[in-house]
C-alpha positions as CSV (number, residue, x, y, z in Angstrom):
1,X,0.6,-15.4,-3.8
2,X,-1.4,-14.0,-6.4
3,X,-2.7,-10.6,-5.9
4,X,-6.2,-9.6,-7.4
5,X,-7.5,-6.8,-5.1
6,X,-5.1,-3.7,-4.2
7,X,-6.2,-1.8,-1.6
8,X,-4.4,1.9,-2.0
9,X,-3.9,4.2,1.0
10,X,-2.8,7.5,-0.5
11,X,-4.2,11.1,0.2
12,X,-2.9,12.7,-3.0
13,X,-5.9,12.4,-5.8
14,X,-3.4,12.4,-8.6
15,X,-0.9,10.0,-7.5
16,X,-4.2,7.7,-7.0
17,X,-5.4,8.0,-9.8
18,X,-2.0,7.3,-12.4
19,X,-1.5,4.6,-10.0
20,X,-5.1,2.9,-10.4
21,X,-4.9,3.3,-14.2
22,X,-1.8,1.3,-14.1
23,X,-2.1,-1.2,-11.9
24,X,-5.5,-2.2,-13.6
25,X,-4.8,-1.6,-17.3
26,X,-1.1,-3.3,-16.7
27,X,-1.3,-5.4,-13.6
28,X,-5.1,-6.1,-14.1
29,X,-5.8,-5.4,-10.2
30,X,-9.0,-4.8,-9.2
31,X,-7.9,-1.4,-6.9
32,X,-9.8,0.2,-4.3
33,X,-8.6,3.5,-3.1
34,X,-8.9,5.6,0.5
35,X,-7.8,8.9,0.8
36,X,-6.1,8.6,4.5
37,X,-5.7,6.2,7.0
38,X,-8.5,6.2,8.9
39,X,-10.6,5.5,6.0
40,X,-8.0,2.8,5.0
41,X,-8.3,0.7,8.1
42,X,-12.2,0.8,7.1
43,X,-11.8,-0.3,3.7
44,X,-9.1,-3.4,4.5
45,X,-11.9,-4.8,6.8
46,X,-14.9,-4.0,4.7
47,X,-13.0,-5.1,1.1
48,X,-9.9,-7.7,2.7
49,X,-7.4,-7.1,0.0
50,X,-4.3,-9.1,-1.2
51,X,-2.3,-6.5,-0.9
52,X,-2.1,-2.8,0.8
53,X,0.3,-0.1,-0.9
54,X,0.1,2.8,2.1
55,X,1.6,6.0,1.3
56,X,3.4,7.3,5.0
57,X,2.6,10.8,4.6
58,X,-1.0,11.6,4.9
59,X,-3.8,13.7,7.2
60,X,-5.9,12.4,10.1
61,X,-3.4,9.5,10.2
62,X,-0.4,8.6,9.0
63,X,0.9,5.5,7.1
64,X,3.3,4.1,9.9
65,X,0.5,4.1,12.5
66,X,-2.0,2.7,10.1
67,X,0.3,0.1,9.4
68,X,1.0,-0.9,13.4
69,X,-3.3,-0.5,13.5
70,X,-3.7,-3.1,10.6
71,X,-1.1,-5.5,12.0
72,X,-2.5,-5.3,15.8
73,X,-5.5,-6.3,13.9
74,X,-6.3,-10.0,14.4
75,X,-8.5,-9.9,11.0
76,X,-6.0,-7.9,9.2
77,X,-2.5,-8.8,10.0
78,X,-1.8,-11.4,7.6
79,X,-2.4,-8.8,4.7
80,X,0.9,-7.9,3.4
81,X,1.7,-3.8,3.1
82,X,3.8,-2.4,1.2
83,X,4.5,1.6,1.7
84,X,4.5,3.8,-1.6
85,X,6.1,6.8,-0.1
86,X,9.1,9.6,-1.2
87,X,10.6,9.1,2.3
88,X,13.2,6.4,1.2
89,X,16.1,7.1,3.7
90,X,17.0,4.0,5.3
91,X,16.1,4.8,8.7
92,X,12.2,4.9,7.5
93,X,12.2,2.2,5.6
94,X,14.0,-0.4,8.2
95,X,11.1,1.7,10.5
96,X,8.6,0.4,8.1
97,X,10.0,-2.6,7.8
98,X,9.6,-3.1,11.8
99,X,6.2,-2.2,11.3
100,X,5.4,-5.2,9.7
101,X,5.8,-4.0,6.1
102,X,7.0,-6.1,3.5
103,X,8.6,-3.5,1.3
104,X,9.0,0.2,-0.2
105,X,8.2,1.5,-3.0
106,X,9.3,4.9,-4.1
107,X,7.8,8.4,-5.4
108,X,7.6,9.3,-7.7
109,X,7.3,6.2,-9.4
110,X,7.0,4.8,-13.4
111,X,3.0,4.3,-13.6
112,X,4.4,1.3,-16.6
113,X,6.3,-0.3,-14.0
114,X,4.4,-0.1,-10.7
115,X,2.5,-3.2,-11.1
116,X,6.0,-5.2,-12.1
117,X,7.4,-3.9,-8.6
118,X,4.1,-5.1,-6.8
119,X,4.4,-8.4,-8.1
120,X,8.0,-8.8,-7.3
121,X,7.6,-7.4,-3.9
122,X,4.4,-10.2,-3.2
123,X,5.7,-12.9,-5.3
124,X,8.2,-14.6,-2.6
125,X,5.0,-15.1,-1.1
């Protein structure tokens, strides 16, 4: 699969915007960001990215019920998501996982290696 567009779910304005600056500079994405989840299920059907990286914790709605919206969604489902989140107990991420994620990446992260974990995570497929 190659990725272009990023969609990025994630309420926290300064984890957004390290993140944007290297997955376009490094990875050269193309990145659109939402703030929270309910703006995120409205962006992945206006924009219908590659790829989603959903952070879990965030207002008005959360990652892991954004994620079961955008799978239930017959227009969206196919769209892999992977969750960018500091809650990396096993127990969320085998939740996540159930959820219909493809994988977990966690916070903080290396902004230099972010896009080398995307593309490892979405190259099988």
């Amino acid at each position: 699969m190659i990725v272009k567009k990023i969609l990025m779910v994630e309420d926290d304005a300064d984890i957004r915007r390290v993140a944007v600056m290297a997955l376009k500079f490094k990875g050269g994405f193309e990145v659109v960001v939402a703030a929270d989840g309910i703006e995120g299920l409205e962006k992945a059907a206006a924009e219908k990215p590659d790829v989603i990286l959903l952070d879990s914790m965030m207002p008005r709605m959360d990652g892991p019920e954004t994620c079961k919206r955008l799978k239930a969604d017959d227009a969206l489902k196919h769209i892999p998501v992977i969750f960018l989140t500091a809650k990396s107990q096993k127990k969320e991420i085998e939740a996540g996982l159930e959820l219909g994620a493809i994988g977990y990446l966690v916070k903080p992260f290396d902004p230099m290696t972010l896009a080398d974990e995307l593309k490892k995570l979405v190259d099988p497929l």
